[in-house]
C-alpha positions as CSV (number, residue, x, y, z in Angstrom):
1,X,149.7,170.3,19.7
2,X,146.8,170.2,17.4
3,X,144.6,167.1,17.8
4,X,142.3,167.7,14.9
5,X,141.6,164.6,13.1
6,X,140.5,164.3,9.8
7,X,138.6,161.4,8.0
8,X,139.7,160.8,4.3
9,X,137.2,158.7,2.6
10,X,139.0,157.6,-0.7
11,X,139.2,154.2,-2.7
12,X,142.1,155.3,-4.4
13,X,145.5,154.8,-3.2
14,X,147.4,157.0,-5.2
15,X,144.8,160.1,-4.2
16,X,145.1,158.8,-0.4
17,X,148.8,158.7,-0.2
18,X,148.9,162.6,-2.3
19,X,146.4,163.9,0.7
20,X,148.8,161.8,3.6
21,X,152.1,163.3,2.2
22,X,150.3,166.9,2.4
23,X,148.6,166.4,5.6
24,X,152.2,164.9,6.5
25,X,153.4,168.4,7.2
26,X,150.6,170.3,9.5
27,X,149.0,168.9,12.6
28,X,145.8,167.3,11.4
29,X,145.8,163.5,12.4
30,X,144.5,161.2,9.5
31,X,142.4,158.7,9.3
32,X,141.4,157.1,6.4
33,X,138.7,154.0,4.8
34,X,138.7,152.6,1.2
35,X,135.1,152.7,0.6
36,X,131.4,154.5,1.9
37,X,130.3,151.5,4.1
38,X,133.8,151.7,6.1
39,X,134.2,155.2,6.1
40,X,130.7,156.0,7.7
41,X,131.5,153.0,10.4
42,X,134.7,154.8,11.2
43,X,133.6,158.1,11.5
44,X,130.3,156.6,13.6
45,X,132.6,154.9,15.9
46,X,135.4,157.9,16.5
47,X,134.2,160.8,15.2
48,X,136.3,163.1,13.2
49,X,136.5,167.2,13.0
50,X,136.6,167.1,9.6
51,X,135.4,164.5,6.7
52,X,136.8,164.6,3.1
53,X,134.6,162.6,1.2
54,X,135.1,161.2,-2.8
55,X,131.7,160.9,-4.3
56,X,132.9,157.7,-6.2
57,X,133.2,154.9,-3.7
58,X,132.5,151.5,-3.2
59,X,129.6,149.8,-1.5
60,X,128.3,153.3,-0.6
61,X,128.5,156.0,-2.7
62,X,130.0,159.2,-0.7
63,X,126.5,161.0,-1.1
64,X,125.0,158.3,0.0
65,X,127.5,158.2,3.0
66,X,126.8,162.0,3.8
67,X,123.4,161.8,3.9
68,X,124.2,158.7,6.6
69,X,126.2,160.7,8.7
70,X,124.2,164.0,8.4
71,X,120.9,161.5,10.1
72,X,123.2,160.9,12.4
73,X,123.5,162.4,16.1
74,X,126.9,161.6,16.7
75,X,128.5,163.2,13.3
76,X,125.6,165.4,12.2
77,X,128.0,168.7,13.1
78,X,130.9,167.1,11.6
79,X,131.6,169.0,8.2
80,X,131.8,166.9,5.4
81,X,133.7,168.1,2.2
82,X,132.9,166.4,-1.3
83,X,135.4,165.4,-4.1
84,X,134.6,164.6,-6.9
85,X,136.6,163.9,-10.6
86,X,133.2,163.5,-12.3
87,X,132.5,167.5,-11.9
88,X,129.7,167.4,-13.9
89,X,126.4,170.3,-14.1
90,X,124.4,170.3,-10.6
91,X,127.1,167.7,-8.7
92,X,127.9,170.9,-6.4
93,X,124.3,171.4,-5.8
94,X,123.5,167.1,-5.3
95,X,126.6,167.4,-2.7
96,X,125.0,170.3,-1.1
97,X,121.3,168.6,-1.0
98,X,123.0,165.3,0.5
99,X,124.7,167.7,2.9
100,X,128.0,168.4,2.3
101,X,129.7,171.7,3.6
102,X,132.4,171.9,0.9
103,X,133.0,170.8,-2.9
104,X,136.1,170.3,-4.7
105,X,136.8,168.9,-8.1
106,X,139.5,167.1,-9.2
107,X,142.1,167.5,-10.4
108,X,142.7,170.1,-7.8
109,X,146.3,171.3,-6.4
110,X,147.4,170.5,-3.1
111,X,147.2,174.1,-1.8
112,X,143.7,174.3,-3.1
113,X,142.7,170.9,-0.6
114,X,144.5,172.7,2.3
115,X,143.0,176.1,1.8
116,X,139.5,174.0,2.1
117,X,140.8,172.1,5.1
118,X,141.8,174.8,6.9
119,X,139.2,176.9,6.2
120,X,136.5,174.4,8.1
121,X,139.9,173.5,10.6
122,X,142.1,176.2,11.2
123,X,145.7,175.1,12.5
């Protein structure tokens, strides 16, 4: 059994419960926080294999919460993939600078977030 948990960083519901229903059928464990504050306390105190961070957050921004986590010795390693829905010129390249292994705009389709996940996780 596959162990592999991933960190879903995510203010929005409706976009958490679409990425729980698709993780829902592999073998990656999810945890998820509602905004960049929580999210970088969560993955500080357990953390993940894998972090799928929104760029729009709460308290913290999520390239705010990357660069956080990349100073970090405990989750330095951890790949961290940015999503974003404002995917606008250079984002790729800020998300990339604030150290983020991944990028993915939305909208995106589910087999496009599990490609990515897989990709840094294989099952």
């Amino acid at each position: 059994m596959n162990d592999r948990t991933i960190l879903y960083i995510e203010d929005n519901e409706f976009n958490r419960k679409i990425v729980r229903q698709l993780l829902s059928r592999t073998s990656y464990r999810l945890k998820e926080a509602v905004d960049g504050e929580a999210g970088v306390a969560q993955a500080l105190e357990a953390p993940p294999d894998l972090i799928l961070m929104d760029v729009q957050l709460p308290k913290m921004s999520g390239l705010d919460a990357t660069r956080v986590l990349r100073r970090d010795e405990r989750t330095k390693h951890i790949p961290i993939v940015v999503i974003t829905s404002f995917a606008l010129s250079g984002d790729r390249e800020r998300a990339t600078e604030a150290g983020a292994a991944g990028y993915l705009a939305k909208p995106y389709s589910p087999r496009e977030l599990l490609a990515l996940v897989r990709q840094f996780l294989p099952e």
